[in-house]
TIFI-398950 format. One line per field, with one value per atom (N, C-alpha, C): atom name; x, y, z. Coordinates in pm, whole numbers, plus 50000, padded with zeros to 5 digits. Atoms other than C-alpha are relative to their C-alpha. Layout:
<sites>
a = c(CA  ...)
u = c(X  ...)
v = c(Y  ...)
w = c(Z  ...)
</sites>
This chain:
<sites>
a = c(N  CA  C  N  CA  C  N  CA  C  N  CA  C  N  CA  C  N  CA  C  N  CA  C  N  CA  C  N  CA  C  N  CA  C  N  CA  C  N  CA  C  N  CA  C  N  CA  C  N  CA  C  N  CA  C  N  CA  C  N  CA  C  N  CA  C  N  CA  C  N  CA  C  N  CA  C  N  CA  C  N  CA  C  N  CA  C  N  CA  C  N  CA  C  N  CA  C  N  CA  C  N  CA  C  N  CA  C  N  CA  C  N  CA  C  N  CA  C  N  CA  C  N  CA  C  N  CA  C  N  CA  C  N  CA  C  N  CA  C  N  CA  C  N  CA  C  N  CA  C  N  CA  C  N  CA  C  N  CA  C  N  CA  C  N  CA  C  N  CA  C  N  CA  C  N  CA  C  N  CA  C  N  CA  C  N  CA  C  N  CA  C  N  CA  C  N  CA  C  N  CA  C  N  CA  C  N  CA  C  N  CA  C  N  CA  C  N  CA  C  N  CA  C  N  CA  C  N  CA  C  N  CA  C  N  CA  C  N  CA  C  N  CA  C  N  CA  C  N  CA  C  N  CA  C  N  CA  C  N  CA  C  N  CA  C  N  CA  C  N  CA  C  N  CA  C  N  CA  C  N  CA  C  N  CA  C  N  CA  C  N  CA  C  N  CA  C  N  CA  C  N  CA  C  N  CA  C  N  CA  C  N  CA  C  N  CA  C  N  CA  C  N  CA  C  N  CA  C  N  CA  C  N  CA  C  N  CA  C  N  CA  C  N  CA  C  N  CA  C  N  CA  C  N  CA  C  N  CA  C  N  CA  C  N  CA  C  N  CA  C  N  CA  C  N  CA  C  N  CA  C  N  CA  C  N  CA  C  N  CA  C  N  CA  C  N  CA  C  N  CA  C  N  CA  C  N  CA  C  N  CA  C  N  CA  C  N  CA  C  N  CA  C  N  CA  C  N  CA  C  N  CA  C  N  CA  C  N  CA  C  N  CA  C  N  CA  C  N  CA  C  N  CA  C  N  CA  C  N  CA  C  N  CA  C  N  CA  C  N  CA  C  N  CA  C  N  CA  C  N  CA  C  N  CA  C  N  CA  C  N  CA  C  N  CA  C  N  CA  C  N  CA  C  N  CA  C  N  CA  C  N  CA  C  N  CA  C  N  CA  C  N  CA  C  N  CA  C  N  CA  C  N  CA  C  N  CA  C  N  CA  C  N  CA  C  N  CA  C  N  CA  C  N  CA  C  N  CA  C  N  CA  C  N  CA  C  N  CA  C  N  CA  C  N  CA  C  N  CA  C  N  CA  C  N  CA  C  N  CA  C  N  CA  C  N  CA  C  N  CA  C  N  CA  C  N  CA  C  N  CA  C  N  CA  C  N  CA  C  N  CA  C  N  CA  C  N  CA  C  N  CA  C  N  CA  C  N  CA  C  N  CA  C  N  CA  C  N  CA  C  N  CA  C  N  CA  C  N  CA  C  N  CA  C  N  CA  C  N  CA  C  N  CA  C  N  CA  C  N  CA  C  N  CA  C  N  CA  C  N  CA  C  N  CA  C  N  CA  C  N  CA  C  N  CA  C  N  CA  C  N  CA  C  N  CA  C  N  CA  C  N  CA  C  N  CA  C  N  CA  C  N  CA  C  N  CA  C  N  CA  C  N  CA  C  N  CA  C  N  CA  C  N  CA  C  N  CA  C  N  CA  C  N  CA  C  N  CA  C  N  CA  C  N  CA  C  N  CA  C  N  CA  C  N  CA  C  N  CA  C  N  CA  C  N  CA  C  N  CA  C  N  CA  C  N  CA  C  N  CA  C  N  CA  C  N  CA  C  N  CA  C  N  CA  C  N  CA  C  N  CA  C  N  CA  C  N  CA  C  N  CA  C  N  CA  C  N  CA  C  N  CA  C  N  CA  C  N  CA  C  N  CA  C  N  CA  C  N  CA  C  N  CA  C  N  CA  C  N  CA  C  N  CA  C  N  CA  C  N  CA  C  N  CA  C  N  CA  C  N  CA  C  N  CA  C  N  CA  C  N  CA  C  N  CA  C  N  CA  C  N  CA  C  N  CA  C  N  CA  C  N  CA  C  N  CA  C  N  CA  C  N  CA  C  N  CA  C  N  CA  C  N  CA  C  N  CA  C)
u = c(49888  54648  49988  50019  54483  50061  49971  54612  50176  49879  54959  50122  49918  55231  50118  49862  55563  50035  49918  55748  49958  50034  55550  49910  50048  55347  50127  49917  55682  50063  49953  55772  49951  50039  55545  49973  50007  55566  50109  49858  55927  49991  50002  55810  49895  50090  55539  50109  49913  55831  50127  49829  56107  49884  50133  55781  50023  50070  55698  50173  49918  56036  50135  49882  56329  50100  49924  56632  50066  50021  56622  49994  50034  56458  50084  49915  56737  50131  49883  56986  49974  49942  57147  49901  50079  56931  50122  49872  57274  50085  49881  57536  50002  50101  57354  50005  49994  57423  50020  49921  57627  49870  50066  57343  49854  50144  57048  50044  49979  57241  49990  50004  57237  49864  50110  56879  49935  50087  56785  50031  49916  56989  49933  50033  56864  49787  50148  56465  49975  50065  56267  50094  49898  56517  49917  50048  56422  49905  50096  56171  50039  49968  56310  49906  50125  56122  50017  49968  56030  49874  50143  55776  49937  50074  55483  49896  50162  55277  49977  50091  55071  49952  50052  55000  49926  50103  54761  49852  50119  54403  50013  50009  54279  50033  49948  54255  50044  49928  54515  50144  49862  54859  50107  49915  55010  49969  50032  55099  49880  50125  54827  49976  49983  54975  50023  49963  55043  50112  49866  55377  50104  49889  55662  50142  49890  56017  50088  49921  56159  49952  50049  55968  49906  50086  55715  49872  50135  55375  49864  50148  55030  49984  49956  55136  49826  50111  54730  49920  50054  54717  50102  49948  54889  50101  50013  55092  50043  50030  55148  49887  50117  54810  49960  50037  54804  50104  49904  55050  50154  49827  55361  50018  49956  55533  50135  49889  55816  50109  49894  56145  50078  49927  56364  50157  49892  56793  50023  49955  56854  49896  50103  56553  49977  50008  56538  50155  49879  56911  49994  49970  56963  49961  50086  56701  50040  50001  56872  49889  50102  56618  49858  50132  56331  49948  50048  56117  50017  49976  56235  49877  50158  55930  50030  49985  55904  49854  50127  55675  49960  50019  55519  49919  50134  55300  49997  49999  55175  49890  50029  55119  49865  50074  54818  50075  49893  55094  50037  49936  55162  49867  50144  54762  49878  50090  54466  49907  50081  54316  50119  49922  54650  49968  50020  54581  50142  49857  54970  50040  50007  54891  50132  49919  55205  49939  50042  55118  50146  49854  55346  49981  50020  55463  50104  49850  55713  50056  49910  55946  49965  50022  55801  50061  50003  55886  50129  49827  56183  49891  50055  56095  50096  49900  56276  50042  49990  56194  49981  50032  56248  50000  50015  56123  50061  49927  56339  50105  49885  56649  49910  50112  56362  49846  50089  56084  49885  50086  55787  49879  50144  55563  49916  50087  55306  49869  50132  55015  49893  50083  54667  49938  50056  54595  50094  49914  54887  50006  49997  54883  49869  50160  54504  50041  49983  54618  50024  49932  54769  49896  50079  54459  49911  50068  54216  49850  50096  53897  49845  50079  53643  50074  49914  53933  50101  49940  54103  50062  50003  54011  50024  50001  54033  50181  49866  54405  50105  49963  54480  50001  50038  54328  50122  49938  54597  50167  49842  54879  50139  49836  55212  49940  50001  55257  50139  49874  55538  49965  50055  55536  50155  49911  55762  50034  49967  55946  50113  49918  56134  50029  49979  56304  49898  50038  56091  50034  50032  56093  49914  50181  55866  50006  50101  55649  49949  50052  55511  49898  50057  55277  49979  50012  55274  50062  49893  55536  50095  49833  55876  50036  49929  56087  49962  50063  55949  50127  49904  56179  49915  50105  55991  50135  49888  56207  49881  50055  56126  49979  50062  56021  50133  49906  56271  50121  49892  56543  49979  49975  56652  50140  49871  56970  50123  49896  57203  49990  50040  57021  49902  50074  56868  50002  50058  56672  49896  50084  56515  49943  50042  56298  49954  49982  56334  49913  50088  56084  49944  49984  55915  50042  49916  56180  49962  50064  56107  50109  49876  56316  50034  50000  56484  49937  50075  56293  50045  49934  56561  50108  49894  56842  50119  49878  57208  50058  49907  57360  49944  50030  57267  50084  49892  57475  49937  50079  57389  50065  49908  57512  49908  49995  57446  49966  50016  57325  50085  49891  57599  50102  49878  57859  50092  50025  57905  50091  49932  58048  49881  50094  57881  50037  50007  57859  49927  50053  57806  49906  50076  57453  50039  49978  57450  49822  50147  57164  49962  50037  56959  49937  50041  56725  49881  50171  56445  50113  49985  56492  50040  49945  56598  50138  49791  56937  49971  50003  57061  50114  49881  57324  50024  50003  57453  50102  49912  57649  50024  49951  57878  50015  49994  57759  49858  50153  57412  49985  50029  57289  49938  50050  57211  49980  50083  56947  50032  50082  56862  50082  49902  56987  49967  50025  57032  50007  50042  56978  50111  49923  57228  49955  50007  57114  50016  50006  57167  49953  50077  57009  50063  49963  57095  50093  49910  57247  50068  49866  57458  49934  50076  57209  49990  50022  57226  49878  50060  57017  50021  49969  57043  49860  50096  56743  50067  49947  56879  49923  50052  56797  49814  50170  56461  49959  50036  56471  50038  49986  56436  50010  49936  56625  49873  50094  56311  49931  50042  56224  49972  50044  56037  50003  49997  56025  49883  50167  55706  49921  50028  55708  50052  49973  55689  50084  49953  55915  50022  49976  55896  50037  49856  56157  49882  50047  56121  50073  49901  56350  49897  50032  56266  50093  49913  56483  49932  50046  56433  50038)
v = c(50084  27387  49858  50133  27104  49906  50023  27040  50020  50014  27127  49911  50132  26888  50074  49978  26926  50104  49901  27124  50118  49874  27365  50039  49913  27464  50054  49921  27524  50101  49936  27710  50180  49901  27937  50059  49937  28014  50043  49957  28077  50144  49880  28353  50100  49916  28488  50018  49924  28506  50122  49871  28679  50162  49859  28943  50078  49867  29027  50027  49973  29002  50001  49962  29013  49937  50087  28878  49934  50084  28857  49826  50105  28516  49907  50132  28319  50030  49969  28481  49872  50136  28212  50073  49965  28197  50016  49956  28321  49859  50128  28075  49916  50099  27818  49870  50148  27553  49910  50150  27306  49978  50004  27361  49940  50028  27318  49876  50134  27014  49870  50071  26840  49977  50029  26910  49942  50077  26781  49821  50100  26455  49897  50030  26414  49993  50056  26308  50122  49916  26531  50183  49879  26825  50153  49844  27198  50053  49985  27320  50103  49870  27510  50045  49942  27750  49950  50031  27660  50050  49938  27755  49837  50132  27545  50027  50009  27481  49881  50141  27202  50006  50062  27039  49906  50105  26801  50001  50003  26729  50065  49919  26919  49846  50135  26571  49868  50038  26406  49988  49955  26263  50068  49919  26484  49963  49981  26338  49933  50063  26215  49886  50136  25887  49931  50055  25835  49970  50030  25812  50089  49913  26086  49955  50069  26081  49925  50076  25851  49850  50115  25576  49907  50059  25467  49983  50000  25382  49952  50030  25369  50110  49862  25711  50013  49978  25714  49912  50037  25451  49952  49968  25321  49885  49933  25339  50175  49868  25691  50023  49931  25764  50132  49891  26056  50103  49947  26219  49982  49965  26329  50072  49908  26561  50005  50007  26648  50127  49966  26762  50066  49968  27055  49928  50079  26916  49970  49997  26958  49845  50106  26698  49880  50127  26475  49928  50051  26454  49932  50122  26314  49896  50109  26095  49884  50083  25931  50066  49981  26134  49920  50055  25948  49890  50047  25814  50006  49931  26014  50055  50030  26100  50152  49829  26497  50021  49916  26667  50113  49882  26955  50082  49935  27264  50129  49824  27611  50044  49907  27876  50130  49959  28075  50157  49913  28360  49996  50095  28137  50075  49972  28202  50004  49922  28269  49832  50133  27857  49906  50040  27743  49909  50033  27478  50017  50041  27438  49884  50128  27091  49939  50088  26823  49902  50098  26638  49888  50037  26392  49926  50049  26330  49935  50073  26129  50027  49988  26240  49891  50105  26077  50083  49930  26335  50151  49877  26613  50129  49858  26984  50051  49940  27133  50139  49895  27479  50070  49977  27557  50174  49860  27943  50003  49932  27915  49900  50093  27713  49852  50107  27434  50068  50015  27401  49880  50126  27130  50025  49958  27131  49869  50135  26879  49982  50046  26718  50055  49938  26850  49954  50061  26607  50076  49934  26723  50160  49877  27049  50025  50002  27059  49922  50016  26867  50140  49844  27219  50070  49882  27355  49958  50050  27361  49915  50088  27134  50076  49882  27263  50096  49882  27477  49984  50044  27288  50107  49922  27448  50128  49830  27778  50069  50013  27677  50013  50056  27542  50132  49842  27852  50114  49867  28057  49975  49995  27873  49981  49974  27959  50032  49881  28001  49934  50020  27987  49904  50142  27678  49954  50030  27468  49914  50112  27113  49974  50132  26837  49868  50153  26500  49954  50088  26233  49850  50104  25871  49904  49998  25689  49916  50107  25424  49944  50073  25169  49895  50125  24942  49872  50146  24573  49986  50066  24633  49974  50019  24503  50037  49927  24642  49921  50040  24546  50036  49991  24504  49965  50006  24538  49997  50058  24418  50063  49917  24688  49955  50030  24670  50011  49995  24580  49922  50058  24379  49870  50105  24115  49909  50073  23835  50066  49936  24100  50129  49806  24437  49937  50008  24404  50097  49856  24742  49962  50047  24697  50131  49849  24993  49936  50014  24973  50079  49924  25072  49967  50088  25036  50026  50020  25125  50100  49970  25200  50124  49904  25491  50074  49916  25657  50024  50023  25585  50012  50009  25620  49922  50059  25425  50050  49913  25542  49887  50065  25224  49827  50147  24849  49918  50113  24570  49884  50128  24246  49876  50160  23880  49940  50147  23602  49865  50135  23296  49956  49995  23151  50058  49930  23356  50001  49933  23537  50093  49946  23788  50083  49857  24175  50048  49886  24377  50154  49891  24743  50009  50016  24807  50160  49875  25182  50045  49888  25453  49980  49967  25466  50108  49891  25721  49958  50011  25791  49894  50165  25457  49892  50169  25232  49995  50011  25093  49865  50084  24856  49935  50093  24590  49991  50000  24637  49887  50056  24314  49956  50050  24170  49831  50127  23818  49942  50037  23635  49992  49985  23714  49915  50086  23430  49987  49935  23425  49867  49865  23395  50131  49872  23730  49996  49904  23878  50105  49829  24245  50041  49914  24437  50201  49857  24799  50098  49870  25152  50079  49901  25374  50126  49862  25754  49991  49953  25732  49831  50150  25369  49922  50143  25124  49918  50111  24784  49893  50144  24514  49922  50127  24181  49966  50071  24057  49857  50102  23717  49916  50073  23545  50035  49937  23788  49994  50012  23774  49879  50136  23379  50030  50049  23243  50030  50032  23206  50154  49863  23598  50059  49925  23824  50121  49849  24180  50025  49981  24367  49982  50111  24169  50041  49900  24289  49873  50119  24063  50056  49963  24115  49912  50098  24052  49981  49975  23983  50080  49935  24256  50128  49858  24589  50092  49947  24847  50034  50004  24876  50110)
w = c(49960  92082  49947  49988  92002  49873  50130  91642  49993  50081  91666  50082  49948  91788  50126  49911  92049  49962  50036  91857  49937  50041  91668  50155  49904  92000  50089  49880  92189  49853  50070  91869  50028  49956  91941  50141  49879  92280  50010  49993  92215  49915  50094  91933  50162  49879  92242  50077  49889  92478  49951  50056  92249  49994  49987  92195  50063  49876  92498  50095  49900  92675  49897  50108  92360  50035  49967  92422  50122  49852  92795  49985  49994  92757  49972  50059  92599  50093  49947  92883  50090  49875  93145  50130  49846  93508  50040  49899  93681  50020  50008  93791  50089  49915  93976  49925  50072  93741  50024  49926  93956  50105  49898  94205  49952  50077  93945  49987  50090  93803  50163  49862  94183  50050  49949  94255  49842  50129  93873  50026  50001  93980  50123  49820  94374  49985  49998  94391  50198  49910  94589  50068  49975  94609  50021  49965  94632  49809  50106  94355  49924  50096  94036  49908  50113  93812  49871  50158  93456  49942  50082  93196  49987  50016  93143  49826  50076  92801  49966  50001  92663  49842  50077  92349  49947  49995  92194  50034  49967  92266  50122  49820  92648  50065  49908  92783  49906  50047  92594  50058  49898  92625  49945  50076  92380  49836  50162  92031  49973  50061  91811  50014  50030  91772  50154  49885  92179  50031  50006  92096  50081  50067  92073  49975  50029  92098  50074  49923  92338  49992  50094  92148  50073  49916  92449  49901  50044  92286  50101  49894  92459  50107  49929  92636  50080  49957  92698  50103  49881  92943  50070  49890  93236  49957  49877  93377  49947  50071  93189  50005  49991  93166  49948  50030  93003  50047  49968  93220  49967  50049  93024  49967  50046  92886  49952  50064  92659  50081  49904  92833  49868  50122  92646  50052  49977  92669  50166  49875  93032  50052  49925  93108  49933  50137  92767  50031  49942  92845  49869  50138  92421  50060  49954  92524  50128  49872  92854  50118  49900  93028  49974  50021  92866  50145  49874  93154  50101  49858  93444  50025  49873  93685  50048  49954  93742  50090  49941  94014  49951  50056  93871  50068  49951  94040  49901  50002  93946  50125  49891  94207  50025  50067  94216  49949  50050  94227  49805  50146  93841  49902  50121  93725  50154  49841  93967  49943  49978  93844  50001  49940  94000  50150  49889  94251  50099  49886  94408  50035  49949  94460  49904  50121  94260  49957  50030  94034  49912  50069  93846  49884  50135  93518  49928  50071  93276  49882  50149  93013  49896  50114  92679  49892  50140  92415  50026  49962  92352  49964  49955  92397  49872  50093  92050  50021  50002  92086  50145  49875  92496  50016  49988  92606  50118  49856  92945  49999  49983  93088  50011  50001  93193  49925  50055  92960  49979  50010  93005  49926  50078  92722  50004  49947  92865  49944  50068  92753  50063  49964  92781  50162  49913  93049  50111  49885  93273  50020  49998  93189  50109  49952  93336  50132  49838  93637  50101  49915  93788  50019  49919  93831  50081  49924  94103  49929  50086  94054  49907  50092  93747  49931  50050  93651  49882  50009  93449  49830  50154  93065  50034  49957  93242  49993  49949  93316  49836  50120  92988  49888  50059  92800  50055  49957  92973  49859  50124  92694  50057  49967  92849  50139  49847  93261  50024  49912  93480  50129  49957  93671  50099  49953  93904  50037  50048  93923  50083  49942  94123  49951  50013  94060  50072  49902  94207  49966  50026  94217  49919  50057  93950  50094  49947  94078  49910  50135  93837  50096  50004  94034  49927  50086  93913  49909  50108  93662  50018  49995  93595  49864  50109  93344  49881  50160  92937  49927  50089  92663  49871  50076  92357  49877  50161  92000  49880  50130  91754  49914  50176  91380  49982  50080  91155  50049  49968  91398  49961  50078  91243  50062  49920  91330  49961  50039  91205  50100  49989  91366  50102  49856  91782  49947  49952  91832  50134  49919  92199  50080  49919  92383  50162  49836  92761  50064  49868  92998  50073  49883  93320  50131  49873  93530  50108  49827  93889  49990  49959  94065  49926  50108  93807  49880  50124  93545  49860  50148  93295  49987  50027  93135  49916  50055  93069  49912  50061  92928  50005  50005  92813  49926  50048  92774  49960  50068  92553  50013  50014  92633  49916  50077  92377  50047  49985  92475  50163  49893  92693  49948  50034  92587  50090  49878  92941  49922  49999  92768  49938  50037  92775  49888  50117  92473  50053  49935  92536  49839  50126  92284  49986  49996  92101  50049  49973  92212  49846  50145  91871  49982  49993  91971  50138  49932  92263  50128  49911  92503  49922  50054  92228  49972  49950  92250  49839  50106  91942  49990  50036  91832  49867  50121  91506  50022  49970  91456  49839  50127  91234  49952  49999  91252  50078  49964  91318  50155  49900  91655  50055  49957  91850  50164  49862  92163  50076  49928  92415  50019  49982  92499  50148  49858  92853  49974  50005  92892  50157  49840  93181  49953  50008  93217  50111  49873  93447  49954  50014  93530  50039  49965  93579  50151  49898  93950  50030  49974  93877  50009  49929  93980  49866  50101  93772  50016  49984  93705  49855  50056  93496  49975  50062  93303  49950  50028  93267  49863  50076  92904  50006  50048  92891  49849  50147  92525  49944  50049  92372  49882  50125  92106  49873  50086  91870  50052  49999  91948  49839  50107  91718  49982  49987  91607  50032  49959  91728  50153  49904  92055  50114  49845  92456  50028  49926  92651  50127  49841  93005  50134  49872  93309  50100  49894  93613  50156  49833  93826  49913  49963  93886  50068  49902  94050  50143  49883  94411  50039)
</sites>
């Protein structure tokens, strides 16, 4: 496992499931959809099935680089820590799911070095090739959380199990939301990656004021968590930041990003969602 990335390990667990079970596997879970889509939405809801595998190093947080695709970096320490995992559409959500906060268990019913216990993890990376309706192909580190203690490689070694998952709340101790000004933005071209955020842990929509302007600009999604301003005229800071999150909630970074801003560069607020 340890060598191959997101997408070619869920590649192949998708070729192991058409195998052993043929075209079953790509049929709809029944017509539960409005009901799945309510408890994917609601934090702490009722626990749906999904497959579980794991890529990357055993105790790793997946890609090589600490990265993947929702453009977080440092995936290997905190407040990620190791615990993430890549979400197939239903959970990546075209990357508005990036940094939503999932509980995860397996059952020993799942594998017999199944603790049951939740552990929890955060959408960093997209799931290309999903073997069920929910698919979490998680890092070695999380993956290995699910089992009881000493058990962990025993767990891991099994590849593919059937596994099971709740919204939760993140939690970020001591942070407030980071706005980090990508490579390459320039006074023509903002690219900013958002993260951080408490509660939902993801962002649907960011708006950009100008200086004193007071007037919002809606920015576009670019990919992952980064949102961008393509403009047609030199972009002049400070900037404020307005963003939501998945169930409406706003907040206002007021003039978080100074005039004399650089690319490359964390800039961090001081709200948080509550």
């Amino acid at each position: 496992m340890a060598a191959l990335s997101c997408k070619a390990v869920a590649l192949v667990a998708l070729l192991s499931v058409l195998a052993t079970h043929g075209a079953r596997a790509q049929q709809p879970m029944g017509n539960n959809n409005a009901s799945a889509v309510r408890q994917l939405q609601g934090y702490y809801s009722g626990w749906l099935p999904a497959k579980a595998t794991w890529y990357g190093a055993p105790n790793g947080a997946g890609p090589d680089d600490n990265g993947g695709a929702c453009g977080f970096k440092h995936t290997n320490q905190y407040p990620f820590s190791s615990m993430t995992s890549c979400g197939n559409e239903p959970i990546f959500k075209d990357g508005k799911g990036c940094g939503s906060c999932y509980q995860i268990r397996c059952l020993k019913s799942n594998h017999p070095a199944c603790s049951g216990q939740p552990k929890t993890v955060v959408i960093t990376d997209m799931n290309y090739y999903p073997v069920a309706k929910y698919h979490f192909d998680l890092s070695g580190t999380a993956f290995g959380s699910m089992a009881m203690p000493g058990l962990n490689d025993k767990l891991r070694h099994a590849g593919i199990i059937d596994m099971q998952f709740r919204r939760v709340p993140c939690n970020f101790p001591g942070l407030t939301i980071n706005f980090h000004v990508e490579h390459g933005s320039n006074p023509m071209y903002l690219a900013v990656l958002v993260e951080y955020e408490d509660k939902d842990g993801d962002v649907v929509q960011v708006d950009l004021m100008e200086g004193n302007s007071g007037h919002w600009v809606p920015m576009r999604e670019s990919w992952g968590s980064i949102w961008r301003m393509d403009s047609n005229h030199p972009l002049r800071g400070p900037f404020s930041l307005r963003i939501r999150s998945d169930s409406g909630k706003t907040l206002v970074a007021n003039k978080v990003i100074p005039a004399n801003w650089r690319p490359d560069t964390d800039y961090r607020s001081f709200v948080q969602f509550s």
